[in-house]
C-alpha positions, -999 to 999 in steps of 0.1 A, spaced: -860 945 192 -855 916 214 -878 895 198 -864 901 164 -826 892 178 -836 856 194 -857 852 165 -828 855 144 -804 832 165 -820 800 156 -822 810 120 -787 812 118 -778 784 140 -806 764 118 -785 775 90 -749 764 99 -760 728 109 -777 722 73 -748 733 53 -731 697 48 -695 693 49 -674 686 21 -661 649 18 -625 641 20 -612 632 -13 -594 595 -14 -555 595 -25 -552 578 -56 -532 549 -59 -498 554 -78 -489 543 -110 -463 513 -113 -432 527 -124 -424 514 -159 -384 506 -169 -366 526 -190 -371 515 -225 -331 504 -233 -320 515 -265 -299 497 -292 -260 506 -295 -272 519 -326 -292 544 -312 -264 555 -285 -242 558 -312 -268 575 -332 -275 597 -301 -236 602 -298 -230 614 -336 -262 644 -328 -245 655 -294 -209 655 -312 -212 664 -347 -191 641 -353 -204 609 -384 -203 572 -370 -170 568 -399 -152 595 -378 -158 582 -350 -144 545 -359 -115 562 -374 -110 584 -341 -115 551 -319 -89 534 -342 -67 561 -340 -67 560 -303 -56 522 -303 -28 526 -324 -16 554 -298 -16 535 -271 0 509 -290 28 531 -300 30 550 -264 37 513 -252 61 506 -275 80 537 -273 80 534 -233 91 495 -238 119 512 -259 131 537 -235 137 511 -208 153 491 -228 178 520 -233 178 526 -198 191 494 -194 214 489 -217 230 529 -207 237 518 -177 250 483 -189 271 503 -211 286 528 -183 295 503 -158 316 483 -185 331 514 -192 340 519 -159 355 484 -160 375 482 -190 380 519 -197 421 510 -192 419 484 -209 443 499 -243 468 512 -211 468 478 -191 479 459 -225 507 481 -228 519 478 -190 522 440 -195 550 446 -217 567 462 -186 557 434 -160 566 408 -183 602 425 -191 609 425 -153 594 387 -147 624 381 -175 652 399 -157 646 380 -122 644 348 -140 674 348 -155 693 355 -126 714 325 -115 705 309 -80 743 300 -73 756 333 -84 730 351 -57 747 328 -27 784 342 -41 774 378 -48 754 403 -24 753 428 -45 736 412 -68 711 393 -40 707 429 -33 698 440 -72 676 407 -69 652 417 -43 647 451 -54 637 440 -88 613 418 -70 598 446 -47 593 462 -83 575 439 -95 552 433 -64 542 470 -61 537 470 -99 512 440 -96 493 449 -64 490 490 -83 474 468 -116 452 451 -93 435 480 -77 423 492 -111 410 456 -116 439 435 -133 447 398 -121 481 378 -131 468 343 -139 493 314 -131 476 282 -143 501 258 -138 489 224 -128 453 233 -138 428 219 -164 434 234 -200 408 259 -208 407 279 -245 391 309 -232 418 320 -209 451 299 -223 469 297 -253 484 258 -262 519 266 -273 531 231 -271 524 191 -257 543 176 -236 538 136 -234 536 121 -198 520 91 -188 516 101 -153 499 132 -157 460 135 -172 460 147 -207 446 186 -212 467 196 -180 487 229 -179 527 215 -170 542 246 -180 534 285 -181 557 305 -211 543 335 -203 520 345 -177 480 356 -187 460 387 -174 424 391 -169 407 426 -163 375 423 -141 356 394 -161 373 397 -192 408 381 -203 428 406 -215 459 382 -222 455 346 -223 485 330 -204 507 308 -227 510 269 -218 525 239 -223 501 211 -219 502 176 -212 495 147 -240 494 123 -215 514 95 -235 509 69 -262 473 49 -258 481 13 -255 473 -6 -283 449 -36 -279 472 -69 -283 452 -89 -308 446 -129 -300 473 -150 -321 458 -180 -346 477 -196 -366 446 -206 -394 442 -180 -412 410 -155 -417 384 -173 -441 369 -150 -463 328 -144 -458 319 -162 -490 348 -187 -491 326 -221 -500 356 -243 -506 352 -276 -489 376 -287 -461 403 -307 -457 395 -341 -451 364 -336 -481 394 -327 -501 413 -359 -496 386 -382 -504 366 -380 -471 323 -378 -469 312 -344 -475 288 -333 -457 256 -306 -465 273 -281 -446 306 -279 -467 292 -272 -498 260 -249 -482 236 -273 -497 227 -307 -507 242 -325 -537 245 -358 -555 270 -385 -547 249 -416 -571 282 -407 -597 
């Protein structure tokens, strides 16, 4: 039995070293990577109508649609801030000149009591205290009633002495003086009002002509004017004198 066992250990030993080992198998090398193959707008859009549904007509029609809504969205925000604007353009003038109907009809009133203290005499104030009295009261009246108009925004314009100017006086008359330069204010007839920036009465003036222009004092000659195609020959040709070229404007015979 022994013999048979270390007979069969060398068999098997014998055995394992011939059985050959399999060889490791080499990696391949990789393939290069090829680019995509880029496709034609055609084809996207061709790719685009299968995943939709939708026909390459619809869809231009649906891309055209979309630019004339943005177009209009644009416009139609443009709008709205324009009428922002011009709301609240609108409410502050309305704020301004809302009194403006009222104020006219106030000025009556002003100018009524500018009237009464003006025609007060200034020698029968110094005899009479009562009526120096009557006097300044109308006068307080009229202050309060001027300083109430101008905390709602109304002004009393006195131009007197200043340049002319149509958008805020009315010319009622001239006045000529030499002294003064012409288109300036020398007398107010009735006083103007303004409301914020606007005129709401334009004052009426006299203004100033500023006198006669001189007139330019022409030379004196005693020959008179010769007319631009008067050839007639002069005086001492006439009485029997030489003539010359120049009398006549051109040569002539003198053999007769």
């Amino acid at each position: 039995m022994s013999d048979k066992k270390s007979k069969s250990k060398p068999s098997r030993a014998k055995g394992r070293a011939e059985t050959p080992k399999p060889e490791a198998q080499k990696p391949e090398p990789a393939a290069k990577a090829e680019p995509p193959a880029t496709k034609d707008a055609s084809e996207d859009v061709g790719d685009l109508d299968q995943k939709s549904g939708w026909s390459a007509g619809e869809l231009e029609a649906l891309r055209a649609d979309n630019v004339e809504m943005k177009d209009r969205l644009l416009r139609a925000v443009a709008e709205m801030e324009n009428l922002r604007r011009r709301t609240e353009r609108d409410k502050a003038d309305t704020a301004k000149y809302a009194i403006s109907n009222f104020a006219r009809d106030v000025l009556t009133i002003a100018d009524h009591i500018a009237l009464a203290i003006g025609h007060v005499p200034g020698d029968a104030l110094e005899k009479d205290d009562a009526l120096k009295n009557f006097r300044d009261g109308i006068l307080v009246t009229e202050r309060e009633l001027l300083n109430v108009m101008e905390r709602h925004g109304i002004k009393r314009i006195d131009p007197k002495g200043e340049r002319f100017d149509p958008n805020s006086h009315q010319a009622m008359f001239e006045v000529p003086n030499p002294d003064v330069p012409e288109g300036t204010i020398m007398e107010v007839v009735q006083a103007g009002y303004v409301i914020a920036e606007r005129v709401l009465r334009p004052a009426m003036v006299g203004v100033s002509k500023g006198g006669e222009k001189p007139v330019k004092a022409q030379p004196a000659s005693d020959a008179a004017p010769k007319a631009a195609n008067d050839d007639t020959p002069k005086a001492g040709a006439a009485a029997g004198g030489k003539l010359d070229e120049k009398d006549v404007g051109g040569k002539f015979d003198t053999s007769a």
